[in-house]
Structure formats: C-alpha cells, structure tokens
N, C-alpha and C positions, 0 to 999 in steps of 0.2 A: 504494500500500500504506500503512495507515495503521497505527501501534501504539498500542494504549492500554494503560498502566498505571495500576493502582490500588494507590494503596497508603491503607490502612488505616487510621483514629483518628490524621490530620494533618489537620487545618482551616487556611483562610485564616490565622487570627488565628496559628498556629505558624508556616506561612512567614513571613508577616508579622514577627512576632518574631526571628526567626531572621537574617531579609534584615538586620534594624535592626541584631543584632549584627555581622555580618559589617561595615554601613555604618560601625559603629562604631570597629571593630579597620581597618577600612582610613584610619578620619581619623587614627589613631592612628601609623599606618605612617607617612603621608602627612608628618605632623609630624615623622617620627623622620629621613626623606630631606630638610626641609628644614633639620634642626640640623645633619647630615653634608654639605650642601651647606654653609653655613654655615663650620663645622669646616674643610671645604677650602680655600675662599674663607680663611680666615684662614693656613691653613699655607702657602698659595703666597703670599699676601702677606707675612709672617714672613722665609720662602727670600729671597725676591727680594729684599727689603732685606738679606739678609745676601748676598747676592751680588753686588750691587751694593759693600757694604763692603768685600769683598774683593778687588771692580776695584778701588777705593782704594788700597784697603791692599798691592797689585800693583805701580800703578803709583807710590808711594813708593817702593818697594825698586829700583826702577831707576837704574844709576847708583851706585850704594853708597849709604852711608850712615853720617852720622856714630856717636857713642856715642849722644849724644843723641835723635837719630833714634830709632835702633836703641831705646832705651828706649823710645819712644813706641810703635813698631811693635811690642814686647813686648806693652806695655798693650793696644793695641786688637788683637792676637791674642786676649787672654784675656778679654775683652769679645765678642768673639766667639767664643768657645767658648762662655762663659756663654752669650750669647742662644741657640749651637744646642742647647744641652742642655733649655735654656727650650722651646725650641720641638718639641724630643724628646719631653717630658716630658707640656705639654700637649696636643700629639698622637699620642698612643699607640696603634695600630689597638687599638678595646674598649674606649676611653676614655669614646666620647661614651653618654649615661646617655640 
C-alpha cells in the first residue's frame, strides 16, 4: 500500500530552507549542552575541593584543640562558607546564558 500526499505551493528551495533552519537552531542547542556540560564539569570540580577541605579541616579537630587552633579552624570555616556561596552563586540552575 503506498500513500501519496501533496501538499501545495512548497518547492524544494522551502524545504531546503526550512531543513537549514532547523540545522541551524540545532548547532545552536548543541553549543548550549556543551557550556552546561562545561558548567558541571566546573561545579563538581568546585565541590570536590571543598570537600576535600573539609576532610582537612575534620581531621584537625580530632583530638581537641588549642585556642589557637581553634582560631585557625574559625578562619578556614568561613573560607569555606565563602567558597560554597561562591560556588552557589555561580551555579545557579538558569544561570548558564
């Protein structure tokens, strides 16, 4: 069984046309999946070093710790809050343009 349609006043040159935009919105796409792959690639790298910080900053606490310490262990908390807010900030889901 064979079906033929016709459809009306569409020449080659309009699919033609047409295909190149569709080529066109899909290069477009294409580029938008590799600055989001990108984007991720950088937040898990981001994480990981602050994760890594925090086995640090884990296993100083072990044991007690003097004042001095403890001041240090202060500072590199809030070093690491800043970096996570850093990395909240510039990966925001809607971020990437």
């Amino acid at each position: 069984m064979e079906i033929h349609i016709h459809i009306p006043n569409i020449t080659n040159e309009d699919i033609s046309c047409k295909l190149d935009k569709i080529l066109e919105q899909l290069e477009v796409m294409m580029a938008k999946v590799d600055e989001l792959k990108a984007e991720l690639v950088a937040a898990n790298e981001a994480t990981n070093e602050l994760a890594s910080d925090m086995d640090d900053l884990l296993s100083r606490l072990e044991g007690g710790l003097s004042a001095e310490e403890a001041t240090a262990v202060q500072a590199q908390i809030t070093e690491l809050k800043t970096k996570l807010q850093a990395v909240a900030a510039k990966h925001t889901p809607g971020s990437v343009t």
